[in-house]
Every structure is written in C-alpha cells, then in structure tokens.
C-alpha positions in Angstrom: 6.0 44.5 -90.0 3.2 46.2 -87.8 1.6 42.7 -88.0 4.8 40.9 -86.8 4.8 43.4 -84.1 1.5 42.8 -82.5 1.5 39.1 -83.3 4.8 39.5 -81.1 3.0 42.2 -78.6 -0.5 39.3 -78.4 1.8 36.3 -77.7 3.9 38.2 -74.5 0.7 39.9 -73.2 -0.9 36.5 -73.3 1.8 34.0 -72.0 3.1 36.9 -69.4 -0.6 36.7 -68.1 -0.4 33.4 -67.5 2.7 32.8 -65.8 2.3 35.5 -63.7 -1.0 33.9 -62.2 0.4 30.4 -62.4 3.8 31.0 -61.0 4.5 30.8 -57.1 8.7 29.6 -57.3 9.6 32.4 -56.1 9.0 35.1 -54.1 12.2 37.0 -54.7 11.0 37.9 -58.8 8.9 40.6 -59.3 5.1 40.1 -59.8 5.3 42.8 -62.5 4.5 41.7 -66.3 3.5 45.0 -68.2 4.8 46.4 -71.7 6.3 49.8 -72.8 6.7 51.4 -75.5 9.0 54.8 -75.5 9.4 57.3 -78.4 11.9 60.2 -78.5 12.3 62.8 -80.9 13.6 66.2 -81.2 10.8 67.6 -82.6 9.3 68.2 -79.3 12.4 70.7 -78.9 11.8 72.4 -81.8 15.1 70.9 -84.0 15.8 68.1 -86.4 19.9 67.2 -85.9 22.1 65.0 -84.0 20.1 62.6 -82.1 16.7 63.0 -83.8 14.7 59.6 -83.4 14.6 56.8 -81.2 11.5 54.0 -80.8 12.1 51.6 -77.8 9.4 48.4 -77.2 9.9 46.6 -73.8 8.6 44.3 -71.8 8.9 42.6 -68.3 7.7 39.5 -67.4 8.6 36.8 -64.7 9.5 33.9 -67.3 12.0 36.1 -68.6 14.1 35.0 -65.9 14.5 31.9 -67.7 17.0 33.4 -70.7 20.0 31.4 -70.6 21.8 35.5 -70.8 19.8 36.3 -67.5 22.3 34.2 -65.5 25.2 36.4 -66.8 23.7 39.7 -65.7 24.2 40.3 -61.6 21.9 41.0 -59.6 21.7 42.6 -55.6 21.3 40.2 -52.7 18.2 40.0 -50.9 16.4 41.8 -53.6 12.9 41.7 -55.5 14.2 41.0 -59.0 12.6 42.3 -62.5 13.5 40.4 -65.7 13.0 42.5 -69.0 13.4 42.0 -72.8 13.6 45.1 -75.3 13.9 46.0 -78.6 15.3 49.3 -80.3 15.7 52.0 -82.6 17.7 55.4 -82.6 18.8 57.6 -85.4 21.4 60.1 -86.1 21.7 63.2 -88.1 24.1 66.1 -89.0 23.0 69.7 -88.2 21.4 70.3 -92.0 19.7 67.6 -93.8 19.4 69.3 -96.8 23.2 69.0 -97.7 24.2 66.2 -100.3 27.7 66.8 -99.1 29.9 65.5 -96.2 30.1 68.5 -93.4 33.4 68.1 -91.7 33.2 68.5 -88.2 29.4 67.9 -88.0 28.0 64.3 -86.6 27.5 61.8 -89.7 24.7 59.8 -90.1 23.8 57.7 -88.4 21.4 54.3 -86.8 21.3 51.0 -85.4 18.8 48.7 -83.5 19.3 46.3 -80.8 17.9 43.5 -79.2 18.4 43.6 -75.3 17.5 41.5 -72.1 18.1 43.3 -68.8 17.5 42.5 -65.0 16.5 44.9 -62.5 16.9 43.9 -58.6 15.9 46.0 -55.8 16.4 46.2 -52.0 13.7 48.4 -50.9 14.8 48.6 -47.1 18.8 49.7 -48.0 16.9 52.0 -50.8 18.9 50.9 -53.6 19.0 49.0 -57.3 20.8 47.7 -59.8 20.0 47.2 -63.6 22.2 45.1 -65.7 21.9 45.2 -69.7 23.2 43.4 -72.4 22.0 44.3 -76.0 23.0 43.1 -79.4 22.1 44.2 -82.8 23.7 46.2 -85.7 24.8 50.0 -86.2 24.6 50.6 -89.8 22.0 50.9 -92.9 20.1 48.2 -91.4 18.8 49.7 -88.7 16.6 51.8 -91.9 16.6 55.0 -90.3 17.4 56.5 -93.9 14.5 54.6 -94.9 12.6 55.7 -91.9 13.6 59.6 -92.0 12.5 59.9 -95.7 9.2 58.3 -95.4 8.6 61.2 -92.8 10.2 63.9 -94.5 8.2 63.0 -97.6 5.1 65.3 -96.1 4.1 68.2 -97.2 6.2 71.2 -96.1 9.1 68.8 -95.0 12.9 69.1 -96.0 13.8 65.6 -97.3 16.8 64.2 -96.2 20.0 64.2 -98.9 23.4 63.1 -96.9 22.2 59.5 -95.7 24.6 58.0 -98.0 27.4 58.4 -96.1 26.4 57.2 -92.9 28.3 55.1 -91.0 29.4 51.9 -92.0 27.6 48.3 -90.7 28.9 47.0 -87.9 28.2 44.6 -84.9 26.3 46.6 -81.8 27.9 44.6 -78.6 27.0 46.3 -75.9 27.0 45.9 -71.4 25.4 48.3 -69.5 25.5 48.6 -65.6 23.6 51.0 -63.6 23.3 51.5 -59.5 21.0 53.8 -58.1 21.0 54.7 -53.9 18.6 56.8 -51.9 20.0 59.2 -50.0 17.1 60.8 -49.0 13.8 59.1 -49.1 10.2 59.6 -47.7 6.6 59.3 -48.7 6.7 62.5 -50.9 10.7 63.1 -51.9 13.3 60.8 -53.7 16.9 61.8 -53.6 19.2 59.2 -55.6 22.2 59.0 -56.6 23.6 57.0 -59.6 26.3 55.7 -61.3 26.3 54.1 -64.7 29.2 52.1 -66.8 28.2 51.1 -70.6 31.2 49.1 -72.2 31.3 47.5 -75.6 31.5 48.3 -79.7 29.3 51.3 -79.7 29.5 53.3 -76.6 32.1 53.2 -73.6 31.4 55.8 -70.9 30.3 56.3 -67.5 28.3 58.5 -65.6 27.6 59.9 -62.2 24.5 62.4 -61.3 21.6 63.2 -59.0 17.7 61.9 -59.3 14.7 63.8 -57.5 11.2 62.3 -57.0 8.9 64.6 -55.9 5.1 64.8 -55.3 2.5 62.0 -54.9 4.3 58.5 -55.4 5.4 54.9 -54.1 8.8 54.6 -53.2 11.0 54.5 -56.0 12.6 51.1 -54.9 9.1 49.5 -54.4 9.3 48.1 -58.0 5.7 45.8 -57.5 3.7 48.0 -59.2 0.3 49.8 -57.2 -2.7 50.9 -58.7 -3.1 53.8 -57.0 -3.1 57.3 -58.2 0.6 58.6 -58.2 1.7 62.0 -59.8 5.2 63.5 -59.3 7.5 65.0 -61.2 11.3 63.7 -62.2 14.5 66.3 -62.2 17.4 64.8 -63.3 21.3 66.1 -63.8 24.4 64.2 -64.8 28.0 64.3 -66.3 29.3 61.5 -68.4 32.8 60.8 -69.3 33.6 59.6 -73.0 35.5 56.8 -74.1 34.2 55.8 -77.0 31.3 56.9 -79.4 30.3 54.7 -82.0 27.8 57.0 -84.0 30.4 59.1 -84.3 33.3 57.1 -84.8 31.9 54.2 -86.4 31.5 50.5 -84.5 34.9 49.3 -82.5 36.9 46.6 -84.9 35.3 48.3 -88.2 36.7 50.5 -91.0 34.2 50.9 -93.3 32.4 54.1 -92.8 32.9 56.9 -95.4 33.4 59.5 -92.9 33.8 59.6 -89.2 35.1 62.0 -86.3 38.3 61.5 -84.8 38.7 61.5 -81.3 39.9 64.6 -80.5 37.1 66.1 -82.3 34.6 63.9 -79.9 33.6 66.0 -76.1 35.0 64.0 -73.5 32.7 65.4 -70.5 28.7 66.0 -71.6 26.8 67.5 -69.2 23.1 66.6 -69.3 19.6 67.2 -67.2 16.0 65.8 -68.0 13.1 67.1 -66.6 9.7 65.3 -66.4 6.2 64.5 -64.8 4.7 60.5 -64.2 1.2 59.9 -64.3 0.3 56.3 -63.0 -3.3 54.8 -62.4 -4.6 51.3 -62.0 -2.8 49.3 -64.9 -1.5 52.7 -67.1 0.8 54.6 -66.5 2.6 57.5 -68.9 6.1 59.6 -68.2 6.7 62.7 -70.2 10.4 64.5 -69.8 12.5 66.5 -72.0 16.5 66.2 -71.9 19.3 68.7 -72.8 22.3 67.4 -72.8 26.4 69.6 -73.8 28.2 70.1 -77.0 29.2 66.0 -78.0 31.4 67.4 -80.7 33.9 69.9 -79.4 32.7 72.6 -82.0 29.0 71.2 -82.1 26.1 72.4 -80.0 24.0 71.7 -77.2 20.6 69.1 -78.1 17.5 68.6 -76.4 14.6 66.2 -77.4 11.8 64.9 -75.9 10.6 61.3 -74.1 7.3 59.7 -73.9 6.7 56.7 -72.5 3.4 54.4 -72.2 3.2 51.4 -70.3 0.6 48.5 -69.5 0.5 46.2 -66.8 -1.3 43.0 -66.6 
C-alpha cells in the first residue's frame, strides 16, 4: 500500500509539474500545483474516544480542472479558480475501548474513507471564496479503522481495542459540500471572515455559520497564488453547526444494517465548536498546526478536542 501511495504521490508531482510550466489556456486557474497531507488525532488532546483518527492526502493541480465532476461543482465569477483531488480516512470510537460490550448512549464505532474532487474560486478584490466538494467512498469495515486502531494499540503499554465488532454497518458515503467565506475586515496584518457551510448527502447533513481571524505576518487570505515569502500568523476560529443528519452515528442514509446505532433524539442538534492554530509558510513548505474543541454531539456525551497537522509542498 505505502508503495501504491507514492507511486500515486511520484506520478501527480511529476505530471502536475509539467502542466503547470506548459500550460498558458487560462489565466483564470490557479498557478498552484502542491500536495498535502493532514493528520488528526486526539492524542494531541490527551483522549482516545469519539472522533479519534483521521488521515487526509490532497492535492491541487491545474489539469484537475479537466474531471468530467469539475463541471458540476460552481464556481464564483471573475475568480482565480483552484482544482483539487483528495483522498481520506477518519475513525470513530465510543468513550472506553476496553469494553467488549455495546454502551448504550455512547457513539458506536465507527469509519469510512472517501475519494473527493473539489474546486476552490476566489475574487481577491470583493474578498471572498467559494469551495465546492463532492466525495464518494464507503462508511463501514472497509474503511479498516478496526484494522488500523489495533495495529496501534498493539504497543507496549496500549489498551487494545475490544467493541469494533459492532461498528456500524457498510454503506455508500455520497456526500456535497458547499462552503463561502467573506472578508469583512481585511488588511495586510488582520483577516476577519465570515463563513457559511452546507454539507448534504448519506453521511452528514448540516450547516454551519461562524467567524475566521487571520492575524500576524501573512498574504491576504483570498490571494490563493501561493508566495514564497516568509508568512507566520496565527488562526482563531468559532462556529455553530446545526444537525440534520449524522451518519457515524446513525448509520449511512438508505441502510439498515448496523448492529447498533443512536436515534435521533439522542443525537445534539446545535455543536458549538472553536480551533485555534498557527501557519508557518516559506518558499515551497508550508505547515499549519491547530487544535479544535468542539460541544456534546450526543445529548448525554461530552465535549472532544483533537489536534490538526498539516504539511504541504508546492511545486
């Protein structure tokens, strides 16, 4: 598999390189062509439940704009336009591990993985931007978190995991995200943005409204063409979201096959969240560390945090 992945990794980096030199069509797409790779985990908070892993690989490139989905995902007039393809991994666990029993009213088990193409256009003079996301993959025992979790656990002085056998059922992962983000404030030291965000499909249907601040040494935030100067700033983010629909919980929309699931009154219909980070950039690396906290998702549960690091190249 790490073989498959770097064989994957070698061939974007290399064709991504190309195009990027080579390509002139256009001056409305982004010159960007980098790759990231993202890892969160609540270990960096100190706790091992509810949302406990996730592994995201992503990368943008001009020629991307080519997928026959990019032309279903909208884009901003009279913006710079970004074209991205990701794949990823997130994993689900009840408050104890240790238990080789369902816990009613805890989350169940749970993982999928997704395959996902997105398109992110910005209008740097009206200071706004709009990502839209469409991902499909599988929630379910194939994503291998079980797999994944136990080959962890399996160190010395570790609690190996004993409930994964009734996490939720496979099912289809279908899923639309739209997100807008608008300045209102902006200079050459302080982002103020506001955003909105609808997600819509088989495993999560929500939105969200809430606040983003930029501050400290940085290019605008809807100057996507990526600098090589030095930038450092920090990132303070808050947010509520409003629950429709929770798959992880619930199980996938048009499925019945989970062992054990929450019903909907047992699911939070308003989370609360805030993240709080600091981005490093220089010349073709750059790195973004935050930490998240986010409300009670289960009406008798309790408030989660975890941890975010991201690493990307550009070339």
């Amino acid at each position: 598999m790490k073989q498959i992945i770097s064989t994957i990794l070698f061939l974007i980096y290399s064709e991504c390189s190309v195009f990027a030199q080579l390509d002139t069509s256009n001056a409305r797409t982004g010159r960007n062509s980098f790759i990231r790779l993202n890892y969160e985990n609540d270990y960096f908070t100190a706790t091992d439940d509810y949302y406990t892993q996730g592994i995201k690989i992503e990368s943008v490139c001009p020629m991307f704009r080519y997928s026959p989905v990019m032309f279903l995902l909208p884009a901003l007039n009279h913006s710079v336009k970004e074209f991205g393809l990701s794949a990823a991994q997130e994993c689900f666990t009840p408050t104890s591990i240790s238990s080789n029993i369902i816990l009613k009213g805890d989350r169940p088990y749970a993982g999928y993985f997704y395959i996902g193409e997105y398109k992110t256009s910005a209008d740097y003079y009206k200071k706004q931007m709009l990502t839209a996301e469409f991902d499909a993959g599988e929630i379910g025992p194939c994503a291998e978190c079980e797999q994944e979790q136990k080959a962890i656990h399996h160190l010395p002085g570790n609690i190996q995991p004993e409930g994964w056998q009734y996490q939720i059922g496979a099912g289809a992962l279908l899923n639309y995200k739209l997100r807008y983000e608008k300045a209102l404030y902006s200079d050459t030291a302080v982002d103020v943005v506001s955003v909105g965000e609808l997600n819509t499909g088989t495993v999560y249907d929500n939105v969200l409204a809430g606040i983003t601040l930029h501050l400290g040494k940085k290019n605008s935030y809807f100057l996507i063409t990526h600098k090589s100067e030095f930038q450092l700033y920090g990132v303070v983010q808050g947010w509520v979201e409003a629950v429709g629909y929770n798959g992880t919980m619930q199980g996938a929309l048009f499925t019945d096959n989970s062992i054990y699931t929450l019903s909907p009154k047992e699911i939070s219909k308003v989370v609360y969240g805030d993240s709080y980070g600091v981005f490093l950039s220089w010349r073709s690396i750059s790195l973004l560390y935050s930490v998240t906290h986010i409300t009670n998702e289960i009406v008798t549960g309790m408030y989660h945090g975890w941890g975010h690091i991201g690493i990307t190249y550009y070339f």
